[in-house]
Every structure is written in structure tokens, then in C-alpha cells.
ZAFI-246435 format. One record per residue: residue in three letters; residue number from 1; x, y, z of N, C-alpha, C in turn. Coordinates in steps of 0.1 Angstrom, whole numbers. Example, Ala and Ser with C-alpha at 12.3 -4.5 7.8 and 13.67 -1.06 7.14 Angstrom:
# residues 2
res/n/n_xx/n_yy/n_zz/ca_xx/ca_yy/ca_zz/c_xx/c_yy/c_zz
ALA/1/132/-57/78/123/-45/78/132/-33/78;
SER/2/128/-22/71/137/-11/71/129/0/79;
# end
This chain:
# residues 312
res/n/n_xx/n_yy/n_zz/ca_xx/ca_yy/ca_zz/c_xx/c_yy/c_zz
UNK/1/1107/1290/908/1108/1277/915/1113/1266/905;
UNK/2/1123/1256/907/1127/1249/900/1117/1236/901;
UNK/3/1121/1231/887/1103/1221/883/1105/1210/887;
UNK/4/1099/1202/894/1103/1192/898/1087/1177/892;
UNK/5/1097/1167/892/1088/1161/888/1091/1141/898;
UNK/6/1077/1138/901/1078/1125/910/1078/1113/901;
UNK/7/1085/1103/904/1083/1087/895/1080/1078/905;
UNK/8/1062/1073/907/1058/1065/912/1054/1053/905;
UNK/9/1064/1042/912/1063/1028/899/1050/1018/905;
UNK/10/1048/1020/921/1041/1012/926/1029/1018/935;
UNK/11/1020/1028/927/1010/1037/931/1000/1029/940;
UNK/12/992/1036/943/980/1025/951/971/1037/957;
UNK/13/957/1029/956/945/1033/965/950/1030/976;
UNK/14/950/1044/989/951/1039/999/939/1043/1009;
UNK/15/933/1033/1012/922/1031/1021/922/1033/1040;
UNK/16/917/1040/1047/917/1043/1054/901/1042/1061;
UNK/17/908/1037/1076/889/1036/1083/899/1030/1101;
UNK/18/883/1035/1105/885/1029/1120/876/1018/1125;
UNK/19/879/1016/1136/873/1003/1143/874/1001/1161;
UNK/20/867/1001/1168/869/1003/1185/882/986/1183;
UNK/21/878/981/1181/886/967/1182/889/958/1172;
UNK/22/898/951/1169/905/944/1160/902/930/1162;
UNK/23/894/922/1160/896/907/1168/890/894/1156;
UNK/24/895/882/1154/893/875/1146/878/869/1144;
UNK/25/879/865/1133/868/856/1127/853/863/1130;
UNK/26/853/875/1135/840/880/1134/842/894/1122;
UNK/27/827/899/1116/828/909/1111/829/917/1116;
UNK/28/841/929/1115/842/938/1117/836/956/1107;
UNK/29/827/958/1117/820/969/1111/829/986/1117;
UNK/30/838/989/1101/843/1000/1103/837/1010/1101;
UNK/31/840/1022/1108/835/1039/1102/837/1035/1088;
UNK/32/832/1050/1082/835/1052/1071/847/1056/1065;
UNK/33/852/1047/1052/863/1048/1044/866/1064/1037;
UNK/34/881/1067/1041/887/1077/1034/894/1070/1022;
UNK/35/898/1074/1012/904/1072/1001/915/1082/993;
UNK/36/925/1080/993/937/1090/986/944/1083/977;
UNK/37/952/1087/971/958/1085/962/971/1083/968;
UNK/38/979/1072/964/990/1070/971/1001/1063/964;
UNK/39/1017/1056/972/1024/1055/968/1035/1064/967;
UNK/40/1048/1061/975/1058/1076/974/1063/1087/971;
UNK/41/1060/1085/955/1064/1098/947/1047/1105/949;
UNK/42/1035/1095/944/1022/1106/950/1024/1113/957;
UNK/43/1027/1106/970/1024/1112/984/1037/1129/986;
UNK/44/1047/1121/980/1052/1135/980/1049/1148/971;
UNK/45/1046/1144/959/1037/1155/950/1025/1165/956;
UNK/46/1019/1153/963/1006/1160/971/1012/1171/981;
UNK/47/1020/1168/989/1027/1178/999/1035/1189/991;
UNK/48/1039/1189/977/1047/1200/974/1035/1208/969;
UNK/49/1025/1202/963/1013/1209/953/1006/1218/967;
UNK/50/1004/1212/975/997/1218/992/1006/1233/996;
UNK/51/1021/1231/998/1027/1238/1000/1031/1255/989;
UNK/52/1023/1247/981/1022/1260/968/1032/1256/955;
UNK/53/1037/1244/954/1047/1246/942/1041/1237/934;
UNK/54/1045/1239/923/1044/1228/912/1050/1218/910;
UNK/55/1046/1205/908/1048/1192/906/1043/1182/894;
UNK/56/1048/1175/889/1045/1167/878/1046/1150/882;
UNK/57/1034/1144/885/1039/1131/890/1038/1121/876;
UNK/58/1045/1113/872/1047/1100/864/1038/1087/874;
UNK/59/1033/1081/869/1029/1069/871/1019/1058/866;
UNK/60/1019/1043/870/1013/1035/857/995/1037/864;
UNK/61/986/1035/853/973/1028/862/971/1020/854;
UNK/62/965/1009/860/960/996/862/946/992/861;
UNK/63/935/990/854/922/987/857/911/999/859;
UNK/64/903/989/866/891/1002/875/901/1006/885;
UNK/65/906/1000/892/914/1012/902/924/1019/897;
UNK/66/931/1017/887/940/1024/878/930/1038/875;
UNK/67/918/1041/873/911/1052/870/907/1058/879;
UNK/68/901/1047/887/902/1055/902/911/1061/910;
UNK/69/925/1060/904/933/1067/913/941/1078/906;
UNK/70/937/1075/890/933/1092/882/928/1102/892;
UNK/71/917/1097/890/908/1105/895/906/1110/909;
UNK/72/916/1107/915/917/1111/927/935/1121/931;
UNK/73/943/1114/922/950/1126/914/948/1139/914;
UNK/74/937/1136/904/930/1147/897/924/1159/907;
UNK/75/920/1153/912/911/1159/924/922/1167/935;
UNK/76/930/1161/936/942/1171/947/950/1178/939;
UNK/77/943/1182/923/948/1195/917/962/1191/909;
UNK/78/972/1182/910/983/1176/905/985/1170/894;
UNK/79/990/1175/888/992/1174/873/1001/1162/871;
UNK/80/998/1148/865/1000/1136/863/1003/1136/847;
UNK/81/1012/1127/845/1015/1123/831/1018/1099/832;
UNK/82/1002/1098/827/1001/1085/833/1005/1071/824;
UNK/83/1006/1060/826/1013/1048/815/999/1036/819;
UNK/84/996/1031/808/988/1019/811/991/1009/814;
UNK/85/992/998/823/996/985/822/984/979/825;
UNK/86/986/962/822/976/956/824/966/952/838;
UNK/87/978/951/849/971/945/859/966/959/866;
UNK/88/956/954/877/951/964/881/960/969/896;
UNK/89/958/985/891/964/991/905/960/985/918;
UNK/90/971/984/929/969/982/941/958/992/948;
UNK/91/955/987/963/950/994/970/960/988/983;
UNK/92/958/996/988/961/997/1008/955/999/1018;
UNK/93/956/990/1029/944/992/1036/951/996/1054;
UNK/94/945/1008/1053/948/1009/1071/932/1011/1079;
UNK/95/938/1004/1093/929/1005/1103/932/1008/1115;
UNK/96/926/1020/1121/927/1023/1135/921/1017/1146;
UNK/97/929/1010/1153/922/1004/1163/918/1019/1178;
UNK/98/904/1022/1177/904/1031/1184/906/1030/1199;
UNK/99/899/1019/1206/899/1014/1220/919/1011/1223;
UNK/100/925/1009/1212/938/1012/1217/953/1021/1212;
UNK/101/946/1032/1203/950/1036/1192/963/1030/1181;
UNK/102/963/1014/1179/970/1010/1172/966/1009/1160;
UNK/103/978/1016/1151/972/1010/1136/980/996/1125;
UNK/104/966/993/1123/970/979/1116/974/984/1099;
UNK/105/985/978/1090/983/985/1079/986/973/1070;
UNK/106/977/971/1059/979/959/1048/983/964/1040;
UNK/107/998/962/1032/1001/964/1020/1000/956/1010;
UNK/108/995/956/996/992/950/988/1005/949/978;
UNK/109/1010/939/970/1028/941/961/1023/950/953;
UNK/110/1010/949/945/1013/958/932/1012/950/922;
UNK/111/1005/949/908/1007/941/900/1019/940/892;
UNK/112/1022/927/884/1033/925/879/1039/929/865;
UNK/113/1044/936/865/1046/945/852/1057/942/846;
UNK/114/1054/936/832/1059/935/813/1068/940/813;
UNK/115/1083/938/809/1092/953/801/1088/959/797;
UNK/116/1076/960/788/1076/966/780/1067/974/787;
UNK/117/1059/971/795/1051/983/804/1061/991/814;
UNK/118/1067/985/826/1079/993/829/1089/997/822;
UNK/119/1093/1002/808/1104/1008/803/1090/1020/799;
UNK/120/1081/1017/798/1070/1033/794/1074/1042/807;
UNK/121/1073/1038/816/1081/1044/827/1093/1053/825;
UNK/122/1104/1046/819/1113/1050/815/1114/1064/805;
UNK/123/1105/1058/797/1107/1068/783/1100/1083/782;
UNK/124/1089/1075/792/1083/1090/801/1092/1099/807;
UNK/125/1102/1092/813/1109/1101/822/1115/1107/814;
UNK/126/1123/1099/803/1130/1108/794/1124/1119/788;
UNK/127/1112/1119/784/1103/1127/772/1104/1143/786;
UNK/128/1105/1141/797/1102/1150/807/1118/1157/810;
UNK/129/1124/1148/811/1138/1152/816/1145/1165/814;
UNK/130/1144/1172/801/1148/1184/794/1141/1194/804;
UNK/131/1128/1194/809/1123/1204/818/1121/1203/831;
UNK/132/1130/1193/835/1128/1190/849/1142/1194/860;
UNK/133/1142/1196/867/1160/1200/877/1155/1195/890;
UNK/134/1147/1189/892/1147/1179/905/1134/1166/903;
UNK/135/1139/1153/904/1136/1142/903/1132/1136/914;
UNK/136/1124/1133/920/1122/1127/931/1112/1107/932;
UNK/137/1121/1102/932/1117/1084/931/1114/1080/943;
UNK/138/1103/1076/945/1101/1071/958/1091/1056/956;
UNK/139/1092/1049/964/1084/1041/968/1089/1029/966;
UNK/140/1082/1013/966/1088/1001/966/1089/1001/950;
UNK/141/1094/989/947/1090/980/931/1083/978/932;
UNK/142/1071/973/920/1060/966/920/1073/952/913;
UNK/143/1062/939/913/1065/929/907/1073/926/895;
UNK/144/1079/920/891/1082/923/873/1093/932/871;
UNK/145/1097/943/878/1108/953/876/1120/947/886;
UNK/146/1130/950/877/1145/943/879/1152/954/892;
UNK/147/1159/951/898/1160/957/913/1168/970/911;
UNK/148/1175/974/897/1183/984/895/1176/989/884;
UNK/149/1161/994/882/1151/1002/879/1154/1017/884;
UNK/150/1154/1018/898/1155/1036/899/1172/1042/893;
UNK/151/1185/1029/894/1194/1034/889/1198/1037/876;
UNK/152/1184/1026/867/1184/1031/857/1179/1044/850;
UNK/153/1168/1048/859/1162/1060/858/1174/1071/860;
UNK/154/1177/1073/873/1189/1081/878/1195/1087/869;
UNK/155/1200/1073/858/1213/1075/846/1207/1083/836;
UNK/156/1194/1077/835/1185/1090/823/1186/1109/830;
UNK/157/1179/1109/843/1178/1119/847/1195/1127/851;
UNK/158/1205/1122/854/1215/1128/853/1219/1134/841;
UNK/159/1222/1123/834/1222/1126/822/1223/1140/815;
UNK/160/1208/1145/819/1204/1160/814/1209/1165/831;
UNK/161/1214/1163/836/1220/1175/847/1208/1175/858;
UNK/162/1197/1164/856/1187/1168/871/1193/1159/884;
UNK/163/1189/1173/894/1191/1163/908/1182/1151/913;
UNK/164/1185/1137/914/1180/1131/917/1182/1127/935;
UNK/165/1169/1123/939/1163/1121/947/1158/1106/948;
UNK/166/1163/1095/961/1158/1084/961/1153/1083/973;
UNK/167/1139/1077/974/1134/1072/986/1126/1061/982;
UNK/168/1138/1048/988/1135/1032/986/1145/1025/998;
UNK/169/1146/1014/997/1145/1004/1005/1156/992/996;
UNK/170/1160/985/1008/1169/973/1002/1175/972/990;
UNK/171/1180/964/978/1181/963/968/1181/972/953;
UNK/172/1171/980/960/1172/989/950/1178/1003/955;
UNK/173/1178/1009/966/1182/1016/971/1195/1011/971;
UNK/174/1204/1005/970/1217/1003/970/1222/1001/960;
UNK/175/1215/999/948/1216/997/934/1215/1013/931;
UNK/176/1205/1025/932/1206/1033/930/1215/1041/936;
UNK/177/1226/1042/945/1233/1046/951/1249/1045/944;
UNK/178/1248/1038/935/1260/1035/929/1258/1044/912;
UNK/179/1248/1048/914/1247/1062/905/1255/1074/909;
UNK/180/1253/1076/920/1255/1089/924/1250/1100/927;
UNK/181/1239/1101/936/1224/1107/938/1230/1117/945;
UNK/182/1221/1126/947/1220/1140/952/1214/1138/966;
UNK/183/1203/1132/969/1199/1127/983/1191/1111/986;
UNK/184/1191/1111/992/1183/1099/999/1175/1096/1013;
UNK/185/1162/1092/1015/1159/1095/1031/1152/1085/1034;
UNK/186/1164/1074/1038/1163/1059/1046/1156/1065/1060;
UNK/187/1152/1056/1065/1147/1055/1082/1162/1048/1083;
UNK/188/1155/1045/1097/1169/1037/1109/1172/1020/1103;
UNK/189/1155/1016/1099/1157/1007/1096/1160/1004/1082;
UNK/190/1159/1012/1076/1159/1006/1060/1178/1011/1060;
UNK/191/1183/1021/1069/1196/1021/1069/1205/1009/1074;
UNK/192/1199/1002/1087/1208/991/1088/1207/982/1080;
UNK/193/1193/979/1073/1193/970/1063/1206/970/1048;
UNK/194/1206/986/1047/1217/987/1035/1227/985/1040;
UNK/195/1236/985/1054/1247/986/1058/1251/972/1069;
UNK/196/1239/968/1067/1242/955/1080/1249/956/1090;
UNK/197/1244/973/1095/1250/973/1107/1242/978/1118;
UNK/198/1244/976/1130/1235/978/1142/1226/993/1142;
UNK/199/1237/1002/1145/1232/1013/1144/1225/1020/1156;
UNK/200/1234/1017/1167/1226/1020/1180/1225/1035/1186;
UNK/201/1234/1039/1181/1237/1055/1184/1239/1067/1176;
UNK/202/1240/1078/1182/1237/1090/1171/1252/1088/1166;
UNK/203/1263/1084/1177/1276/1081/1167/1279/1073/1156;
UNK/204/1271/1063/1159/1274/1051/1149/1262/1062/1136;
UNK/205/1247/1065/1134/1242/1072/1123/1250/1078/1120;
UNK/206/1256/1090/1127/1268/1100/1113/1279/1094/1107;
UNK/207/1281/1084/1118/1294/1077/1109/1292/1073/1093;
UNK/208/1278/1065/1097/1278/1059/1082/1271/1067/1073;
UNK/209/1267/1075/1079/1259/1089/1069/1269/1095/1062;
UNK/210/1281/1095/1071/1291/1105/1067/1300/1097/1059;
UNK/211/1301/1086/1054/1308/1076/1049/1303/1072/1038;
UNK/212/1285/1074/1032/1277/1070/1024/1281/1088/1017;
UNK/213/1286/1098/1024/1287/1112/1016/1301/1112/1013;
UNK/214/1313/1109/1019/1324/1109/1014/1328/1104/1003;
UNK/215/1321/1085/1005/1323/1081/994/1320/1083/978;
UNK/216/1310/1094/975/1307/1100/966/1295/1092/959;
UNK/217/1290/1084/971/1278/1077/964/1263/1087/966;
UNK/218/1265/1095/971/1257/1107/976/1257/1118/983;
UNK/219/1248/1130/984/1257/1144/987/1248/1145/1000;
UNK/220/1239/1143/1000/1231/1144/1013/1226/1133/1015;
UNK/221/1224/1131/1031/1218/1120/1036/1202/1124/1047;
UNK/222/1195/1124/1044/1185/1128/1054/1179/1119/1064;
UNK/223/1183/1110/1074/1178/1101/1081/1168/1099/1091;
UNK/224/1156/1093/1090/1146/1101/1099/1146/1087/1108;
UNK/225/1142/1094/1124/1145/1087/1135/1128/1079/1139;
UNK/226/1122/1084/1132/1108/1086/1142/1107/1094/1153;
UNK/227/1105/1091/1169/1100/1097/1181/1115/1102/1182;
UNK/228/1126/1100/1176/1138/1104/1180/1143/1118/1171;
UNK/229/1132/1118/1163/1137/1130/1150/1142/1125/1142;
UNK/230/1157/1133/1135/1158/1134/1122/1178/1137/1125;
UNK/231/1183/1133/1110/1198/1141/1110/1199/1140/1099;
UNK/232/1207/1151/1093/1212/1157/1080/1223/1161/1078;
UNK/233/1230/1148/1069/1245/1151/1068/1252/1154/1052;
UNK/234/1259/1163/1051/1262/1166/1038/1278/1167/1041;
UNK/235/1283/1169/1024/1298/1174/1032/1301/1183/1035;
UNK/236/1293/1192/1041/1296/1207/1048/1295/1210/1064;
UNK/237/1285/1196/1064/1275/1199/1079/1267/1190/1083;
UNK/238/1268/1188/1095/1258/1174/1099/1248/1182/1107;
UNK/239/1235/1175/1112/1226/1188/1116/1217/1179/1124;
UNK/240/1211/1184/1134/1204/1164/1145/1188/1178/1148;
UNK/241/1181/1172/1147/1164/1175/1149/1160/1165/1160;
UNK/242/1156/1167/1170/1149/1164/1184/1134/1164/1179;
UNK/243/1128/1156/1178/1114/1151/1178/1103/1167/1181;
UNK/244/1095/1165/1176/1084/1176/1183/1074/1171/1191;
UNK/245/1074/1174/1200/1061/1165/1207/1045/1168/1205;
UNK/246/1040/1158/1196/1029/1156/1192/1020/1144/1192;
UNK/247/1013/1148/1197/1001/1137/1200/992/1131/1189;
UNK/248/1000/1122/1186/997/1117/1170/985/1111/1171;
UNK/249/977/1111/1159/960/1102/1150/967/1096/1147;
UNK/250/977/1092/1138/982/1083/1127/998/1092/1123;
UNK/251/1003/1074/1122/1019/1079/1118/1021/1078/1105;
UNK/252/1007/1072/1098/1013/1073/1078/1014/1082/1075;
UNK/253/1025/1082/1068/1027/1090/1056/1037/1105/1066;
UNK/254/1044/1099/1075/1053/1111/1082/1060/1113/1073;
UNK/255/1069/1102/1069/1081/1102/1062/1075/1105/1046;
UNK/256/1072/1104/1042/1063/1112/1029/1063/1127/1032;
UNK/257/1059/1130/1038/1053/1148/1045/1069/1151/1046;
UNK/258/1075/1147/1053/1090/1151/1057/1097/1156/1043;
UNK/259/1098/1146/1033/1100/1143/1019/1098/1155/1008;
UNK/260/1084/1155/1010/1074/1165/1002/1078/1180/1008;
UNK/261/1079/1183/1016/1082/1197/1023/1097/1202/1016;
UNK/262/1107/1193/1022/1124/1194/1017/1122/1197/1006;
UNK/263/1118/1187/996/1117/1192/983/1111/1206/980;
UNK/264/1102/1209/981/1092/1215/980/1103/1233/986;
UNK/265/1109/1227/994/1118/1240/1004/1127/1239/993;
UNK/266/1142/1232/986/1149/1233/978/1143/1244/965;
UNK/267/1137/1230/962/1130/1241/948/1126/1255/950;
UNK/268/1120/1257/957/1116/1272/959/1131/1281/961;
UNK/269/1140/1275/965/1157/1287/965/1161/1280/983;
UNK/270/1155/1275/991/1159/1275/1003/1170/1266/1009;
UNK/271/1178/1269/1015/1190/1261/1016/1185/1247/1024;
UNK/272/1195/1238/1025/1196/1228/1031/1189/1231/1047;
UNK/273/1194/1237/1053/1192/1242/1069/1173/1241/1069;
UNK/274/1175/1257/1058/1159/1256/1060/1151/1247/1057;
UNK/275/1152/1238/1045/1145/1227/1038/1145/1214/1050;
UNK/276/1156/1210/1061/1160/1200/1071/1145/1208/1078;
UNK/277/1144/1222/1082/1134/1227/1091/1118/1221/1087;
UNK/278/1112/1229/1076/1101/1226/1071/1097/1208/1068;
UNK/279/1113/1199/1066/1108/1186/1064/1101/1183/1077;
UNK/280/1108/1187/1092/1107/1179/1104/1094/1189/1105;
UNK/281/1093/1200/1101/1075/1201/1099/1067/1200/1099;
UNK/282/1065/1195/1086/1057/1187/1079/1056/1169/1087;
UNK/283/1067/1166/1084/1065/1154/1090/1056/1154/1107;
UNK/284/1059/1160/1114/1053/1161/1124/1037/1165/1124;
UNK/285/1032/1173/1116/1022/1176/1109/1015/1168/1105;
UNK/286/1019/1158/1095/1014/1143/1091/1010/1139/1105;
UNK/287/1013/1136/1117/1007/1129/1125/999/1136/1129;
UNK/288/991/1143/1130/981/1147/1131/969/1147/1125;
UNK/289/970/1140/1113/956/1141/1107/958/1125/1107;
UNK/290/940/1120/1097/938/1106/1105/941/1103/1090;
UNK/291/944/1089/1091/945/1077/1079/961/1083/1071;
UNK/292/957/1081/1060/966/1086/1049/965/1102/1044;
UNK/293/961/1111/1053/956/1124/1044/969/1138/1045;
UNK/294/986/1127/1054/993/1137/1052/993/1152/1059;
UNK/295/1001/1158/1056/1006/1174/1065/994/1179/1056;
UNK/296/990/1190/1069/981/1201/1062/993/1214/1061;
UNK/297/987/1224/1051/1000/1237/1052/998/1242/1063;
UNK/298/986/1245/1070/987/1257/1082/992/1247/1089;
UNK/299/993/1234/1093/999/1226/1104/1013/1228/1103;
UNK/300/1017/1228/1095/1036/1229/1088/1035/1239/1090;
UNK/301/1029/1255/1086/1037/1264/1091/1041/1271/1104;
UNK/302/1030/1265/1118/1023/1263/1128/1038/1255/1134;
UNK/303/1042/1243/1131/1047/1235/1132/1066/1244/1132;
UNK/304/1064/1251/1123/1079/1254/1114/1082/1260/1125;
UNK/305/1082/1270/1128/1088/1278/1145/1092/1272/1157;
UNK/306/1083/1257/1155/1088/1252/1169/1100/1239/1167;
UNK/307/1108/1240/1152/1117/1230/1150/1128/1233/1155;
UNK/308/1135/1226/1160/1150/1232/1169/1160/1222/1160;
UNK/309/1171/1228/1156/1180/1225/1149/1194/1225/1155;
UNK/310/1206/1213/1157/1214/1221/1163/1227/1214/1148;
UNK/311/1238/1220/1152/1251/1216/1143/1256/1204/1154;
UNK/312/1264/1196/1145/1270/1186/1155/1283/1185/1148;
# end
């Protein structure tokens, strides 16, 4: 299996609990709190370490929750290589409203991080780079880091010949795109946001899928629909995924599970086709369990038979 290693710059405790009702200025008394370890490159580590492969996640901690979210790392068996900064790690808070199954979700920015604490980021990655052949960056910025941070990463990890992998949003996602990336897996929205364009149809997604691959700003596009599925376009083949119908607990962390699987399918030898299969998966699989806790494997492989793939 080729080694792959995650760079999470803006980690976080994510907190998870329910509630029959959501309503103001009274206390609200929740079930009891789940707690995971989180943030995009986590969340996808966790899904490849589940699926059986090995993973190496990077990331900073911060305080008492900076150790607390060691330690909970630790605990899902994933082998971490971690940076200190001063402020303390985020947390995140979701809540299920049960009486209407809506979930509320608070994200916190993340504390604000030094040069000189985000380039330890950096130099980590380099110290790793020599043994790594797939890269995978996910998540927002925290505070403090300049918006072309993952492109600067990118440039390190090319560098030595690894495939990089981006899953971000606005500014930086289009900053790291001018590297030259191997893949990327925008939603609908974080795609019109890069392209400022509508994006109403499956014609208009391949167009610009296929236009973000021509132009050699990247080799694969993986675009997830939500309730609408998924499409995967490279320069060989475009490929459209029809939703699975599942009766979701919770939608966090689909797009993570989707993420984590693909990779997880690459590394291990499997082509594009199959790796597109096990993401829509997994991702689907994620909705099924509650809060933040992610695809289980028997759910993904349970899941994998009933994915329908077509060429377009």
C-alpha cells in the first residue's frame, strides 16, 4: 500500500449531543456528549486507518484541548506526528434536533497562529515527504495563515514526486490549484464559489470539471452532489453516481468518509472507477451513524455493491 500521510492545519474537538427541541433563552438539557477528534485531514485518516491502511496525520495542538485531542487520536489507533502552538485547539459543536431531525452545527475559527508556529507545519511535512506518495490536505485555515499555505505545502510535497490531494474552500483552494494537484473534492457549492458560476446542471458541472482538468490545474475532479450523488472527471473519463437511498442520523462528515475511502482505495492499487465506488460508499455510510463518528467498514462494504456507476 502506498504511504500516505494527512495535513490538518485547523483540528478541533468535535462535540456531538441531542436535544427533542432547539428554542431560545431557556436551558437546554442535552443527552450525553460524543467526542472525536476532528478536522479534515483527521477525519479522513480515521476512515483510511478503519478501512485497514495506514495513515500518518500532521497536526498542531493547542492547550488542554490540544491534549485532549491527542488523546483521542490516539485512541482511534492513528499514528500522529504533532506541532505545539500557543492558542488552544478549537472544539465544534453539533446538535440534533430530535422532535425534527435538524442538525444545528457551531463551528469555532481555530486559534491564531505565529509564522513561526505554522511554518512547523511546513517543515514537518518536509521531514515526512521522502516517505510519503500520497498527501492528502484537507480542511479550512485557522487564523494567522496566509491564504496560499496549502500551495505552499503542495510545492514541498511535489517536489519529492508525492500526489497531492486538496480538500478546501475559497481562497485557498484556488491558490492551491495553481500548483498543479492530482485531485480535489469541492461540493456544488464550494465549486460555484471558485468559478462564480451558477452551476445548475449536470452539463454545466462537467463542463467546468472538465475545463479545471484540461487546463492542467488538475488531473481529477471529484464533485460531490449531496442527495444528488457524485461525478468524477479526469482526462480519460467522466463518471456520474446517483445517490443511495439512505435514511440518514446525521450528514457530518459524508464528505470526509467519501474522501477517506478514495484515498484509502488508490493507495491500496485500485483504480479511479473502483476508488469513485467505495468513496460514494463510504460517504453514504457516514449518514448513518450519529454526530461526528463517520463511515463504519461493515457499513461501506455493505454499502459498496449497491453503488451504480455510469460513463457519460
Amino acid at each position: 500500500m502506498d504511504s500516505v500521510v494527512t495535513l490538518t492545519m485547523n483540528p478541533a474537538i468535535d462535540v456531538s449531543t441531542s436535544i427533542a427541541r432547539v428554542v431560545p433563552i431557556h436551558k437546554l438539557r442535552c443527552a450525553d456528549a460524543l467526542r472525536d477528534p476532528g478536522g479534515g485531514g483527521i477525519n479522513v485518516a480515521r476512515v483510511i486507518s478503519r478501512l485497514g491502511g495506514s495513515v500518518t496525520s500532521i497536526y498542531p495542538i493547542g492547550g488542554i484541548s490540544g491534549r485532549l485531542l491527542q488523546r483521542l487520536v490516539e485512541d482511534e489507533g492513528l499514528a500522529g506526528v504533532t506541532f505545539q502552538v500557543v492558542g488552544e485547539t478549537r472544539e465544534s459543536f453539533t446538535v440534533l434536533e430530535t422532535e425534527s431531525g435538524a442538525e444545528y452545527r457551531f463551528v469555532l475559527p481555530g486559534p491564531s497562529l505565529a509564522q513561526s508556529e505554522w511554518r512547523q507545519g511546513l517543515d514537518t511535512l518536509e521531514s515526512l515527504s521522502n516517505q510519503t506518495d500520497i498527501l492528502v490536505m484537507s480542511g479550512s485555515l485557522p487564523p494567522g495563515l496566509p491564504h496560499d499555505f496549502y500551495a505552499c505545502a503542495a510545492r514541498v510535497a511535489k517536489g519529492r514526486g508525492v500526489k497531492v490531494i486538496l480538500d478546501t474552500s475559497g481562497p485557498a483552494l484556488a491558490a492551491g490549484l495553481e500548483t498543479g494537484l492530482f485531485l480535489i473534492k469541492p461540493n456544488l457549492r464550494e465549486l460555484r464559489e471558485l468559478t462564480g458560476e451558477a452551476l445548475e446542471d449536470e452539463t454545466s458541472w462537467v463542463a467546468v470539471c472538465s475545463r479545471l482538468v484540461t487546463s492542467g490545474q488538475v488531473e481529477v475532479v471529484a464533485l460531490t452532489l449531496g442527495d444528488k450523488g457524485a461525478l468524477l472527471v479526469s482526462r480519460n473519463s467522466t463518471l456520474r453516481a446517483p445517490a443511495l437511498a439512505i435514511n440518514a442520523a446525521s450528514t457530518v462528515g459524508a464528505g470526509d468518509s467519501f474522501l477517506g475511502a478514495f484515498v484509502w482505495a488508490l493507495a491500496s492499487g485500485r483504480d479511479l472507477k473502483e476508488a469513485f465506488r467505495y468513496g460514494i460508499a463510504a460517504g453514504s455510510a457516514a449518514l448513518l451513524a450519529l454526530g461526528t463518528q463517520l463511515c463504519r467498514h461493515h457499513d461501506v462494504e455493505r454499502l459498496y455493491s449497491q453503488v451504480i456507476i455510469d460513463a457519460l
